[in-house]
VMD Tcl script that draws the C-alpha trace (Angstrom):
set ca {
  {83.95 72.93 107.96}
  {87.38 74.26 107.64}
  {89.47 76.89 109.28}
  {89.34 80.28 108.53}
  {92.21 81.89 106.94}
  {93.94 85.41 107.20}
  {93.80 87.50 103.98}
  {95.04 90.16 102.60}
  {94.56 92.04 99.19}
  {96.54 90.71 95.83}
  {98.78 93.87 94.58}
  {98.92 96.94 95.49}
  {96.26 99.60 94.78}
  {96.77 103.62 95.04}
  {92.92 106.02 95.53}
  {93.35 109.42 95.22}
  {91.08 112.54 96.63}
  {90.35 115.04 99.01}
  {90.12 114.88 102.56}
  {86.53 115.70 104.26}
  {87.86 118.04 107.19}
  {91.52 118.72 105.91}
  {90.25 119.83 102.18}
  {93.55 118.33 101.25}
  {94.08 116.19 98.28}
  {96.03 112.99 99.57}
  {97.26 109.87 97.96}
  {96.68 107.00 99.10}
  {97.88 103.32 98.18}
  {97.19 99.61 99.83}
  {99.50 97.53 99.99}
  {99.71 93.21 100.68}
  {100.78 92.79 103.81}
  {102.21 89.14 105.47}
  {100.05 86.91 108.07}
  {99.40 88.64 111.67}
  {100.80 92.68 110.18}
  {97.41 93.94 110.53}
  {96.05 96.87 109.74}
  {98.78 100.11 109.46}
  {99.11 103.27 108.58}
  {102.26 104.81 106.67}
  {102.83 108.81 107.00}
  {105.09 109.05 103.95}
  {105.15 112.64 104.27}
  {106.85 112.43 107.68}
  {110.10 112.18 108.54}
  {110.33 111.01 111.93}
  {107.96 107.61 113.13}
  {105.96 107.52 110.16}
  {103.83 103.86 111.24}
  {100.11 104.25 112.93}
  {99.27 101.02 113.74}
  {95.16 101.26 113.17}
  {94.10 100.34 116.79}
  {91.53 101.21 119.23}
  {94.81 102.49 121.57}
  {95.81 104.41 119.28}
  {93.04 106.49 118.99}
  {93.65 110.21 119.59}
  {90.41 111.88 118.35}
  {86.88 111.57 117.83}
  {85.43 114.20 117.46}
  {83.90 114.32 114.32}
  {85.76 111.04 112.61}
  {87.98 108.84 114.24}
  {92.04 109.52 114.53}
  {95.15 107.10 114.91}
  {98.04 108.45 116.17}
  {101.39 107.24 117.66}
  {103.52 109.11 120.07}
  {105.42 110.95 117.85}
  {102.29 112.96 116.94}
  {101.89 111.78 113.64}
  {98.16 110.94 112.80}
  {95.79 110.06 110.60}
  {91.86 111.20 110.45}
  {88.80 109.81 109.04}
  {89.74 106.49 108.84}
  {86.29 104.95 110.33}
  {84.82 104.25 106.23}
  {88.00 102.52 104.78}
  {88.12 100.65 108.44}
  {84.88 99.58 107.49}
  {85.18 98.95 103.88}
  {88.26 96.62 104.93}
  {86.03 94.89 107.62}
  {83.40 94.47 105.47}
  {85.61 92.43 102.57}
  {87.64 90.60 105.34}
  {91.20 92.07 104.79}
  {92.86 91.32 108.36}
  {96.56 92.91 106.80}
  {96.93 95.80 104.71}
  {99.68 98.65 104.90}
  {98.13 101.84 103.98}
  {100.46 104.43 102.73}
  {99.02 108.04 103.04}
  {101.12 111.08 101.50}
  {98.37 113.51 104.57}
  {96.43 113.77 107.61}
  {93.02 112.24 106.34}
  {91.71 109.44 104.81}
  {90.21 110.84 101.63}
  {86.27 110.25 101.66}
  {85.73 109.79 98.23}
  {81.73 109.82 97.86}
  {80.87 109.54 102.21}
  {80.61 105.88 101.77}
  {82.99 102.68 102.30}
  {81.75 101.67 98.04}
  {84.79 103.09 96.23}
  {87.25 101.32 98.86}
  {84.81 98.12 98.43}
  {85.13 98.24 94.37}
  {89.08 99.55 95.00}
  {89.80 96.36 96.50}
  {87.15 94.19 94.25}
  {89.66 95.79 91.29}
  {92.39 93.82 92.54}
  {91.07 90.53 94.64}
  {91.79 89.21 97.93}
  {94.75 86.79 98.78}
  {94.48 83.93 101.11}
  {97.29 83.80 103.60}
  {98.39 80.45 105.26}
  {97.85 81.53 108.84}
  {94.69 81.14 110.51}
  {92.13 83.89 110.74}
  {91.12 84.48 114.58}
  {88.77 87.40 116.13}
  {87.40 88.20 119.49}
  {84.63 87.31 120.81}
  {82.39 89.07 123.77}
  {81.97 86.77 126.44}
  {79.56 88.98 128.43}
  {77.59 92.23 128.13}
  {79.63 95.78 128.34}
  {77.72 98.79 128.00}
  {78.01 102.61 128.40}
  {75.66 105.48 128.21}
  {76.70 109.02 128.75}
  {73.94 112.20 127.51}
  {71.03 110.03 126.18}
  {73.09 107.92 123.87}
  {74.21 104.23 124.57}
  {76.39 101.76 123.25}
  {76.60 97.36 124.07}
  {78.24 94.69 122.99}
  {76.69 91.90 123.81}
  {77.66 87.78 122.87}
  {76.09 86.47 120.17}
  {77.55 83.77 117.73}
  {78.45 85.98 114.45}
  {79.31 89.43 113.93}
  {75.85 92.15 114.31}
  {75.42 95.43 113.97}
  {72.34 97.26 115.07}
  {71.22 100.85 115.93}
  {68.84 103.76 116.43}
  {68.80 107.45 115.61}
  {66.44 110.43 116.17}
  {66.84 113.80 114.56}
  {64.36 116.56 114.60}
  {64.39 116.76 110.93}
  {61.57 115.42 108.43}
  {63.76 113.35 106.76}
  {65.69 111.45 109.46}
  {63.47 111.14 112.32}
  {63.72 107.94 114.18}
  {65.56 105.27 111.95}
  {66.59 101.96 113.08}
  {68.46 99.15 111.02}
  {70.47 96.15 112.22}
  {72.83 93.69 109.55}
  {74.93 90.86 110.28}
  {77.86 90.79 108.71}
  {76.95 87.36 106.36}
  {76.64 86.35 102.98}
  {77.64 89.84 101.50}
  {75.09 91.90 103.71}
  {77.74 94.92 104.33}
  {78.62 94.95 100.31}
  {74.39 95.42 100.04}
  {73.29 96.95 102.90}
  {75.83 99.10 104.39}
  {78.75 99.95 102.23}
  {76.77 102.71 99.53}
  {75.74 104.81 103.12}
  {76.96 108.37 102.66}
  {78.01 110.42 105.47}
  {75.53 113.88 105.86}
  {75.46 116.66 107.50}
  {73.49 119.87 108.19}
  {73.65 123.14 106.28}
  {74.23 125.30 108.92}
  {76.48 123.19 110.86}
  {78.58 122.72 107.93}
  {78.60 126.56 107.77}
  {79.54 126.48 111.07}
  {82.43 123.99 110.75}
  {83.98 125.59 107.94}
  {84.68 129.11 110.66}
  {86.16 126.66 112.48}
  {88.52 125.18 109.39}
  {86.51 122.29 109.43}
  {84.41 120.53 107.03}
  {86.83 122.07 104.15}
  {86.19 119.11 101.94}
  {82.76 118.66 102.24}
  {80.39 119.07 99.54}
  {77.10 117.04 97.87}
  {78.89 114.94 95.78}
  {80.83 113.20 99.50}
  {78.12 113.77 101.29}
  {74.69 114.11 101.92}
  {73.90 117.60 103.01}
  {70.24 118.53 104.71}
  {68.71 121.76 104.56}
  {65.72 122.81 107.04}
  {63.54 120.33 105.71}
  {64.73 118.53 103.02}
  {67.78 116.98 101.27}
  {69.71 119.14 99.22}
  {71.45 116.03 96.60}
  {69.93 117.02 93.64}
  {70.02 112.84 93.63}
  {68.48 112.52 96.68}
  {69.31 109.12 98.82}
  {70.11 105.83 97.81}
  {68.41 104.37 100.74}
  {65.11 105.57 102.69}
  {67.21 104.82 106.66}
  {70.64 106.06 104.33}
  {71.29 107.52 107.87}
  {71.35 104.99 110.18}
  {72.84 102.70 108.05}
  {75.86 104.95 108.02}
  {75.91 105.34 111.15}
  {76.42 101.42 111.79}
  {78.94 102.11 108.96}
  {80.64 104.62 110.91}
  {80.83 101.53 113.89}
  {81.80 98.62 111.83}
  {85.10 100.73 111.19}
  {85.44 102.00 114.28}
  {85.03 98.29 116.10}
  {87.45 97.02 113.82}
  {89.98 98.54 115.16}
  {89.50 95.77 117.76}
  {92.62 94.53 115.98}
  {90.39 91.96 114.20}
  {86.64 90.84 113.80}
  {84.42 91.08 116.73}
  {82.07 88.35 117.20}
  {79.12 89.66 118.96}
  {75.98 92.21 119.00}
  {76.65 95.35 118.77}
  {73.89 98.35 119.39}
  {74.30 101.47 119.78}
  {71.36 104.67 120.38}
  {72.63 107.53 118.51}
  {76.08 106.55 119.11}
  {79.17 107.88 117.58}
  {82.65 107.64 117.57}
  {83.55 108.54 120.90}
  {81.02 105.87 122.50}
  {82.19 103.29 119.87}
  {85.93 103.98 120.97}
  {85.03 103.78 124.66}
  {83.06 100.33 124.07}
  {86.07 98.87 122.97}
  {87.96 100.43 126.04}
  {85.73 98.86 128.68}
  {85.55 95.45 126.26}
  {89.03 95.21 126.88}
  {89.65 96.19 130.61}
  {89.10 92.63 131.56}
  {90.10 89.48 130.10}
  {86.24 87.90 131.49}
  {84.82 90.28 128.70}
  {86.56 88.70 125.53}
  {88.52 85.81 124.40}
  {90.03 85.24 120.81}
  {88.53 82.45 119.16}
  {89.12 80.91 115.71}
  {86.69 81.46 112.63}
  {85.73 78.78 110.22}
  {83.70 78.74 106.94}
  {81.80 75.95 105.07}
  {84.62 74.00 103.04}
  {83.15 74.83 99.53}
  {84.45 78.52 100.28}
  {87.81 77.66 100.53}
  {90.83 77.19 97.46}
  {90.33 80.19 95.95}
  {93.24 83.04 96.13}
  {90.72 85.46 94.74}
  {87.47 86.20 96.63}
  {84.85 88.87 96.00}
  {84.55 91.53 98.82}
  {82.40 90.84 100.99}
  {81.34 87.20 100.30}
  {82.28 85.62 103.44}
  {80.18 83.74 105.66}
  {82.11 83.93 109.23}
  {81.46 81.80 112.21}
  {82.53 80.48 115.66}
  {84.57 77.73 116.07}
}
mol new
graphics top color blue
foreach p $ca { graphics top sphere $p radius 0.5 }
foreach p [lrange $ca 0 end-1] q [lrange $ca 1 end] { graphics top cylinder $p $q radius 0.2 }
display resetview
């Protein structure tokens, strides 16, 4: 075994498209980033503090995505599938410069940010790559829906979801996040929505974006994709989707269980709240891999095999 290094992504890469809630067309471009930068946002269309670091205490809304902000009041929204797509391919630094407010959502899934950075390859830094690791069980429930971390040697994700609707019903789905599993279970998970909500939202100058080709959109009893889904539980894997980019704004990989009963974003913000409100919940630990994955300065996204020192 050998120690786990930092990474980030080899040149820079720019994605382009519309915002889900904003209906704005944004550009967007990664950039390599040095050992221990993490994960930050760039405003370039702002004049004043233009830098968002992407952290759980920087969170400012999450409602119906998740939004960084700094004090200033610059912010940006939707953030929760690149977070994940970045997670899921191990980037730990990246500067993300955004010309908008939103995160553009390309096809509902993390994919196109997957194959974005696949396009380009990953760089191995020199430092080593550390994350944090739950020590003991932290939980919250709040209206019927629940959300724990819990320890556990490697990174899982698990969940459940009900919806009165004859495609959805009750779905549950757990990954680790091994051998490629988010690239093959997770990443292709659109985001959906209801017809009449998204009728709803749009009154409201929300949901401006939104259409079937970024997202999957339900009628009273069916789905209205002509394509239909790529996945029979499409739903709740997005929804662990949705968590593995909002828990990695942990400021790094989270070693533990996660589960959470029709959790969203608020509950996944507030789990990392209460994980962090005392050092006997969490400690940071270093990662290591088998020695036969290391040497290479490009990686495929998503091919890591993480665990605990």
């Amino acid at each position: 075994m050998t120690g786990y290094a930092q990474k980030t992504i080899c040149k820079p890469v720019t994605i382009n498209g519309i915002g889900l809630h904003s209906g704005r067309y944004t550009h967007m471009t990664l950039r390599p980033a040095e050992a221990d930068t993490g994960i930050v946002f760039i405003r370039t269309d702002v004049k004043d503090d233009r830098v968002i670091p992407a952290r759980w205490d920087h969170v400012v809304d999450t409602r119906l995505c998740t939004v960084v902000g700094n004090t200033d009041g610059a912010s940006v929204g939707t953030i929760e599938h690149l977070m994940s797509a970045l997670c899921g391919c191990g980037i730990d630094n990246v500067t993300i410069e955004i010309d908008g407010p939103e995160v553009p959502v390309m096809d509902g899934s993390a994919m196109p940010f997957v194959e974005a950075i696949d396009s380009i390859g990953i760089k191995t830094l020199s430092a080593p790559r550390r994350a944090i690791r739950v020590l003991r069980e932290v939980s919250l429930e709040q209206d019927g829906k629940r959300v724990s971390l819990k320890p556990a040697p490697m990174s899982i994700y698990s969940g459940e979801i009900e919806f009165d609707h004859a495609e959805i019903g009750r779905q549950t789905f757990s990954t680790s996040l091994l051998n490629g599993n988010f690239r093959h279970d997770i990443a292709q998970a659109r985001t959906f929505g209801f017809l009449h909500e998204v009728n709803y939202l749009r009154t409201q100058g929300l949901a401006l974006g939104g259409s079937m080709d970024n997202a999957i959109v339900l009628g009273d009893d069916k789905v209205m994709n002509p394509g239909g889904l790529r996945f029979a539980d499409e739903f709740i894997r997005h929804k662990l989707l949705d968590a593995i980019g909002d828990l990695y704004l942990a400021g790094g990989p989270i070693l533990g269980a996660y589960y959470g009963v029709k959790a969203g974003h608020a509950l996944n913000n507030r789990i990392l709240h209460e994980l962090f409100s005392s050092r006997e919940n969490w400690t940071i630990t270093d990662m290591t891999i088998p020695a036969e994955q290391t040497g290479a300065s490009r990686t495929p996204a998503g091919s890591e095999s993480l665990l605990v020192a």
